[in-house]
N, C-alpha and C positions, 0 to 999 in steps of 0.2 A: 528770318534772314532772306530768304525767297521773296517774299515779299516786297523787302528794299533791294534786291534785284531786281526785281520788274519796275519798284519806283523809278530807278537807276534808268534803267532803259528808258523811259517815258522821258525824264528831262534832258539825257544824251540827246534823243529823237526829238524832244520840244514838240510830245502829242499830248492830249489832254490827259490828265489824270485818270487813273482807273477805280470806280468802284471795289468796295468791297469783296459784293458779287463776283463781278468782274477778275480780280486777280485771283479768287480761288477757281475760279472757271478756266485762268492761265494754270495754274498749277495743275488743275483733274490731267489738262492736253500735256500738261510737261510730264507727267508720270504716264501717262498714257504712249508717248514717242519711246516711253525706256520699256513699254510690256513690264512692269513692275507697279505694285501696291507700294515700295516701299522706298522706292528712288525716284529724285528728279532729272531731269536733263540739264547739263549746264553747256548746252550748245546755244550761246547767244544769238547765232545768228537766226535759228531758228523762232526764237524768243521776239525776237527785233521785227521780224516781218510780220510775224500774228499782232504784235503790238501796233506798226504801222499801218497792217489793213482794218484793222478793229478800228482805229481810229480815223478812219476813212470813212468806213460807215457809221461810224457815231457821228462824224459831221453832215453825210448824206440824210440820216433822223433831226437833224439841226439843233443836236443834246452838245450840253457843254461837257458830260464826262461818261464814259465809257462806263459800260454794263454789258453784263454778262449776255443779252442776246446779242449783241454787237461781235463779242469772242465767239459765239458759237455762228453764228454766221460766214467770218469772216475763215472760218475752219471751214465752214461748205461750201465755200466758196474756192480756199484752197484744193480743195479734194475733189469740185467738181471740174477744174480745169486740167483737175490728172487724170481722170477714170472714164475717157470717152473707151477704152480697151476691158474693161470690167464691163460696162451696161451695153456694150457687146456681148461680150459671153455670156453676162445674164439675159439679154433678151433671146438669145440663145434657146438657151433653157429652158425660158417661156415658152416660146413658141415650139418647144419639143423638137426641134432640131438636134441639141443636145438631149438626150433622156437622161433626166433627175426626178425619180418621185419623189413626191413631200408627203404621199398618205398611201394608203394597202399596204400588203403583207408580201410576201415575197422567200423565196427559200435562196437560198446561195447566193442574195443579191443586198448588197448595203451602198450605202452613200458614205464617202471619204472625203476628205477635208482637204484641201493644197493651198497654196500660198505661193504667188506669182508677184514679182515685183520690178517696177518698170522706173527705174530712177531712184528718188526717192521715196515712192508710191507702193505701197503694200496691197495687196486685196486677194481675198480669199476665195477660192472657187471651187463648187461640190462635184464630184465627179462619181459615177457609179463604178462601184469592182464587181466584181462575180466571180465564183468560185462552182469546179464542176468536178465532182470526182466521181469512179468507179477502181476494178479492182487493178492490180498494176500492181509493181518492184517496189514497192516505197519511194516512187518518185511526185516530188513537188515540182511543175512543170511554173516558171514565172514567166510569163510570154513576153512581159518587157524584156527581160531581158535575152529574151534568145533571141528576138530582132534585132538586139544591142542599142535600145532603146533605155534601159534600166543601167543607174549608176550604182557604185558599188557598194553603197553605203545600202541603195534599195535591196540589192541580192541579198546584201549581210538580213536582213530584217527577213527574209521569207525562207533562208537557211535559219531562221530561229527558230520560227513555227515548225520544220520538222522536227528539230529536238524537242521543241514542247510534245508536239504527238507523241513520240517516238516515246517520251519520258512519262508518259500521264497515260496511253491506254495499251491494254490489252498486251502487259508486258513481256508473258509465256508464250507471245506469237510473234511472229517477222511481221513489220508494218505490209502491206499489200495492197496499199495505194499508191492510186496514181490522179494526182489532183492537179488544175488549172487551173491561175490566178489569172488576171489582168485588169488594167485600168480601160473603162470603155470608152470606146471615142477619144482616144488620146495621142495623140498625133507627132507629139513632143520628145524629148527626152523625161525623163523619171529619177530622181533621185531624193536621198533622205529614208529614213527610217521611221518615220510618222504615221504611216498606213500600215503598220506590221501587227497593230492589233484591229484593224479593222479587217484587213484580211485574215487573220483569225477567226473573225467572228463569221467572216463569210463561209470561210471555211467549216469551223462547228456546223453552221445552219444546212450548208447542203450534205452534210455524214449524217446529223440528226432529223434532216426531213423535215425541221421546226422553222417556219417561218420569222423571216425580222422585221419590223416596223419599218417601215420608208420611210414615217415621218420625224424620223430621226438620223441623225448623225454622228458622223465616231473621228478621231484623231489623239493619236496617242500611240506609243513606240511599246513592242512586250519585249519581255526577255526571258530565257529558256523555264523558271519556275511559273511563269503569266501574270508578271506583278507587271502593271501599267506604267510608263515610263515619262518623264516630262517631253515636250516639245517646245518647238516655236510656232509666233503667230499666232497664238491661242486667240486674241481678239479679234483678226482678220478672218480666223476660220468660221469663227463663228458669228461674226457680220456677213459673211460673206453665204452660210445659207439661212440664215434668218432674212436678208433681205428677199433672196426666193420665196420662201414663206410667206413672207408678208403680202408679197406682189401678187399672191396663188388665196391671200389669204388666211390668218391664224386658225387653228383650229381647238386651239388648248392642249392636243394631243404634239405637238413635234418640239424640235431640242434637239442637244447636243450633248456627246459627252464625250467630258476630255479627262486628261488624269488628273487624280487627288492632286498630285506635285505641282499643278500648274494656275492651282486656286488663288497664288498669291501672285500670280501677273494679270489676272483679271482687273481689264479698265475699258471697261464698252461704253458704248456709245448713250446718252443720254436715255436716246430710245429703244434702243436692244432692253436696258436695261428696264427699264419703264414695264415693258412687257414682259419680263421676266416675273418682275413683285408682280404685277395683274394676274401673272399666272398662265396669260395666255402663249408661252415659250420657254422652256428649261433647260437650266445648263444642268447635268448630272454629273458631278464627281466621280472616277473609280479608280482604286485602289490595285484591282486585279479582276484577270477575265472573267471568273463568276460572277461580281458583281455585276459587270457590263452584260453578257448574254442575258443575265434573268431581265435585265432593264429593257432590252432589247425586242426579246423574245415574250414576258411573262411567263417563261416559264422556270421552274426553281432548277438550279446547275448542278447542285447533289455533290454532298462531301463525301469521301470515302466513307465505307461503314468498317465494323471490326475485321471483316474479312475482308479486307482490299476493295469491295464492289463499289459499286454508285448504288443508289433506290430507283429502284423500277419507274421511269416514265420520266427521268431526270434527264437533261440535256447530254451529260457527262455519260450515261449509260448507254443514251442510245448509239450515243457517237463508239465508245467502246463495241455496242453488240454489233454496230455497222463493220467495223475494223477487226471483229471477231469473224465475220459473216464473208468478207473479202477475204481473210486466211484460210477460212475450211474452203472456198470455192477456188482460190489459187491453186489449194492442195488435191484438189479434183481432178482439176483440169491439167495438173504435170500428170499425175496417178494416170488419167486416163489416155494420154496422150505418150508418154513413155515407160507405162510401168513400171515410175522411181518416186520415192516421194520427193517435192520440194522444199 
């Protein structure tokens, strides 16, 4: 039926005919516009102009019938006359103006996913968070939003991470942190709930003193048990630091991970994808925040055992003996300062 829609177009328009090739190459793009494996677009207009530029450059090849590098063309073509504001901000990047690594290790420091869009133009842009804590009242300090830079869907998402804490360590003591989020070099306003488990994970990494890969990437929303949540953009997020990557160089070692749930809107780009089966770039699926820290970290995140603990030298534990470590030294420091306990 698609099919004879796009025939449809073609003789409306009176362009040449499309390969077979060709029209499944229209369809990959038209499922690709809806972020879905399993829907098409029936926005004709869009339809109509890929049809008539393709067929522009099938007569510039001086071919009587359209194929499929003709569609993929005449897509880089559309995309290159929108994204002088993207190969900005990536060349950015390159030249370390912006600070995004793609390789070492790093403790409290991970790379997050956004998605900015200019019209009808989508693209993805990686941006570094970092997280810093010591002891303190149980406060999660979110810097966006005390500049009033953070909307409220973003507060909502870093008011989750404390009940995650709050709910998972060291439940026989009052939390006694005091931790700082923020997006680095971010200039803009902040909104959305997409970075709530990447700021998690920055979080764990600077309580547990465990280092996270740079040359990987996170996007994905938690909520208060740590089960990963869908998003949007999932394609542009992760075009958007695989092209860093690439421009820096593959190394076999970097990827992205975004949640289980969003496995069925995956539709990348010819070449994302290319790399991906070569091996040389990964997407990782996760379900919930264990999964993603040990992918992260290499190191194992540790289930409870029969008596409530984590295993010695497990991510979960350290972070626990850290938050254990900040309640006895709160309770010092009232003890010794007004001889009352806190």
């Amino acid at each position: 039926d698609y099919a004879r829609l796009i025939a449809g177009i073609a003789r409306k328009m009176d362009t040449r005919p499309a390969s077979a090739a060709a029209v499944a190459a229209i369809i990959e793009h038209a499922a690709r516009l809806t972020d879905d494996t399993e829907k098409l677009t029936l926005q004709v207009g869009f339809l109509s102009e890929l049809m008539r530029e393709s067929d522009y450059w099938c007569g510039v090849k001086g071919k009587d019938i359209i194929e499929d590098s003709q569609v993929v063309q005449a897509i880089d073509q559309q995309i290159y006359r929108l994204d002088r504001i993207r190969e900005q901000m990536h060349e950015q990047i390159l030249r370390e103006t912006i600070l995004v690594d793609t390789s070492g290790e790093a403790v409290g420091q991970i790379n997050g996913l956004s998605v900015l869009q200019i019209g009808n133009f989508r693209f993805g842009k990686p941006t570094r968070i970092t997280a810093r804590t010591r002891m303190g009242s149980g406060e999660l300090v979110d810097i966006e939003r005390e500049v009033n830079l953070g909307g409220p869907l973003h507060t909502k998402g870093v008011l989750i991470l404390t009940g995650f804490l709050s709910a998972r360590y060291a439940l026989n003591q009052p939390i006694s942190l005091r931790g700082t989020l923020v997006f680095e070099q971010s200039y803009g306003g902040v909104d959305g709930d997409s970075a709530s488990s990447t700021e998690l994970y920055a979080l764990l990494s600077a309580l547990s003193g465990i280092p996270i890969k740079q040359g990987l990437s996170v996007t994905g929303s938690v909520n208060q048990k740590g089960e990963v949540q869908a998003i949007g953009g999932v394609n542009e997020k992760i075009k958007g630091f695989f092209d860093i990557c690439q421009s820096r160089g593959l190394t076999g070692d970097q990827g992205v991970l975004i949640p289980q749930s969003n496995v069925k809107n995956l539709m990348l780009r010819q070449y994302v994808g290319d790399a991906v089966s070569a091996g040389k770039f990964h997407i990782h699926a996760v379900s919930h925040i264990d999964e993603g820290i040990e992918i992260l970290t290499g190191v194992e995140a540790g289930v409870p055992q029969e008596d409530g603990s984590f295993p010695i030298g497990s991510i979960n534990r350290r972070v626990e003996d850290t938050l254990v470590s900040f309640a006895e030294e709160r309770r010092k420091y009232y003890l010794g300062t007004t001889g009352f306990s806190a």
